[in-house]
C-alpha angles and dihedrals in degrees: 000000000000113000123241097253095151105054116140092224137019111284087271088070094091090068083073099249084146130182098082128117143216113251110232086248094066112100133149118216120212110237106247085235087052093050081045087057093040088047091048096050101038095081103037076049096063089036091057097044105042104277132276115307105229122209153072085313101060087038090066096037084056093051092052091049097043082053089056091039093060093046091050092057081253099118113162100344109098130076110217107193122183096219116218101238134100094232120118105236143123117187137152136206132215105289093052095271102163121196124191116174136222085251099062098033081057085055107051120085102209148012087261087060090042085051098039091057083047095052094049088053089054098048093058082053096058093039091054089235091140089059102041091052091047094068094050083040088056086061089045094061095045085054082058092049095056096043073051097068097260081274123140090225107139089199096055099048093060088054097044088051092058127218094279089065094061096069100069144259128343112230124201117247096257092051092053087047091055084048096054087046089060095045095056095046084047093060103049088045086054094046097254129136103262089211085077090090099059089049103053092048094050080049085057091051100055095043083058094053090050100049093043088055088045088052084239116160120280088234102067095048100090140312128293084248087061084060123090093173076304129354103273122189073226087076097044093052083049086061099039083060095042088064090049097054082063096074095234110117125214118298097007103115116034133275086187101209118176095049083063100051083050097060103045091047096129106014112153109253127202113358138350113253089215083060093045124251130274105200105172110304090346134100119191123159112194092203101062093024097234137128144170129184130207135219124253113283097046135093139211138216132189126216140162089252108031149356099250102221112212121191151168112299102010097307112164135183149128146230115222138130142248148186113287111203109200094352097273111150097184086059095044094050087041092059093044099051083050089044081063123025096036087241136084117243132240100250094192090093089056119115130192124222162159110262103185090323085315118122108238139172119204124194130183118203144188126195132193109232140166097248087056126280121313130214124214144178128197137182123186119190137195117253128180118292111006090324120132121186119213140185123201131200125187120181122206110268113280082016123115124230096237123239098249084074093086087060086063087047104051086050103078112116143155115242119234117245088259093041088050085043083064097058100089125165123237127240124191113257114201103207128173117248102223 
């Protein structure tokens, strides 16, 4: 493990003794293993969540991480990406590879709370946080292998890994506490206002109060980094006392807010509409003028490569799209169960339909597997050239998939032109209170 050579303070500092600097000779290198890992994952990362957002907006969230950076012993050796997705995350991986999306910098009110998420993630690089939870991530994907069948399908395994597995590591309480500590010491040493930590985690707690009264997903509520099993005002007053263990009072170093406010003036917010929107239950995607909807009970996320479908007792699925050869949907549904499950499947208990006007072939399954025997349900739908649409649903082994699932199913349905015209992406609008 690399040692701690850039902290701010002795080791005793994270008992929040606070007021202490780094000397200038302080640095911490980043092992050249742990810059392989973060190069390998970088791009399968951005692949994953939607790609980098380019623009005036990363290239100041790059600045204000690069500041921190510096002042971390960190120069020049840390990569800071805006990441295109409406979920509200930060997260960072071993070499020092830092990734903020569109969701949380939406979130933030001033240059202090962007730094103050910046710094967090920091802190988990310097601690070596993002190494030590790989290797229990690594066990944890094997876990979703298994629950996958023990099968190499790609496809399965995301599934089976369920939508709350896509949005990073977990950390402990006491790593996310050494995090927040080092939030707070960063930003004195960068001239922010240390309070900032506080506020952007207050910020998280009230988001997750709005999107849990508005029935919105989970997912999009705040990063795993907002949750101390779970977010507690606890954590926040803890915060709140570590910046004032630094001596510095409120106010007296800068949030610097409207340059902020400035900067994220029209910042795409929620989905992109290139990647299709989720609103509520709902799916629609104006480009290819489809849409779906799900009962109550289950939850949607977007992302470039699939809708992750969650549901009742550990359902999982997704909604995505293939290549249809002779437009024949039996065949089409037949390649992709044995795509995933390593069988093919018995095609007799197909049935052919009209989805909405939309041929469609649904075809319920059941395989055999180590782990017990799996139920599944999938639709495949026409779509226009030689296009097919599909949803998927797995239940857990020895679970059912639940009946509400053919009202997902017969939902299915392609928006008209005007209908497609009304799905409009939003943009955030900085306007003066008078």
């Amino acid at each position: 493990m690399r040692r701690l050579l850039l902290a701010l303070c002795a080791p005793a500092a994270l008992a929040l003794s606070g007021g202490c600097e780094r000397g200038p000779e302080q640095t911490a290198a980043i092992e050249e293993h742990e810059r392989q890992i973060g190069e390998a994952q970088h791009q399968v990362l951005l692949t994953q969540f939607g790609g980098s957002y380019e623009g005036p907006e990363a290239a100041y969230l790059k600045d204000v991480g690069q500041k921190l950076a510096s002042v971390a012993g960190l120069d020049g050796q840390c990569t800071f990406t805006l990441v295109n997705t409406g979920v509200v995350n930060a997260f960072a991986v071993p070499g020092c590879y830092v990734y903020v999306t569109r969701g949380l910098m939406g979130l933030a009110n001033s240059e202090a709370e962007l730094a103050a998420i910046l710094g967090h993630e920091l802190g988990h690089v310097v601690r070596d946080h993002g190494e030590q939870q790989q290797r229990r991530s690594v066990l944890r994907q094997l876990g979703v292998l298994a629950v996958a069948l023990a099968s190499e399908s790609e496809t399965l395994t995301r599934i089976a890994g369920g939508a709350a597995e896509l949005f990073t590591l977990r950390y402990s309480r006491k790593h996310e506490h050494e995090a927040d500590d080092f939030a707070v010491r960063t930003l004195v040493a960068s001239g922010y206002d240390p309070y900032a930590v506080a506020d952007i985690l207050q910020s998280l707690g009230r988001h997750e109060q709005l999107e849990q009264n508005s029935g919105g997903p989970d997912l999009y509520s705040m990063p795993e980094w907002g949750r101390t099993h779970p977010l507690a005002e606890s954590r926040t007053e803890r915060v709140r006392e570590a910046a004032k263990n630094t001596g510095v009072a409120p106010d007296d170093l800068p949030e610097k807010e409207e340059v902020f406010l400035e900067q994220v003036e029209g910042l795409l917010y929620g989905d992109d509409p290139q990647q299709g929107l989720v609103i509520g239950p709902r799916f629609a995607h104006p480009k290819m003028r489809i849409a779906f909807e799900v009962p109550e009970g289950f939850k949607l996320t977007n992302t470039p490569d699939a809708v992750l479908i969650e549901g009742p007792d550990g359902l999982r699925g997704e909604f995505s799209g293939g290549r249809l050869v002779g437009g024949r949907l039996n065949q089409y549904v037949s390649q992709l169960v044995t795509q995933l499950f390593g069988a093919e499947p018995d095609m007799s208990a197909a049935s052919r339909r009209l989805v909405n006007g939309v041929p469609a072939v649904v075809l319920p399954a059941r395989m055999q597997t180590p782990k017990g025997t799996v139920d599944a349900l999938v639709a495949a739908y026409t779509g226009p050239g030689e296009m097919a649409y599909h949803i998927v649903l797995v239940a857990p082994p020895g679970g059912s998939v639940p009946t509400g699932a053919a009202k997902m199913i017969a939902s299915f349905n392609r928006l008209s032109q005007s209908q497609a015209a009304r799905l409009r992406p939003r943009y955030i609008d900085v306007v003066e209170v008078r």
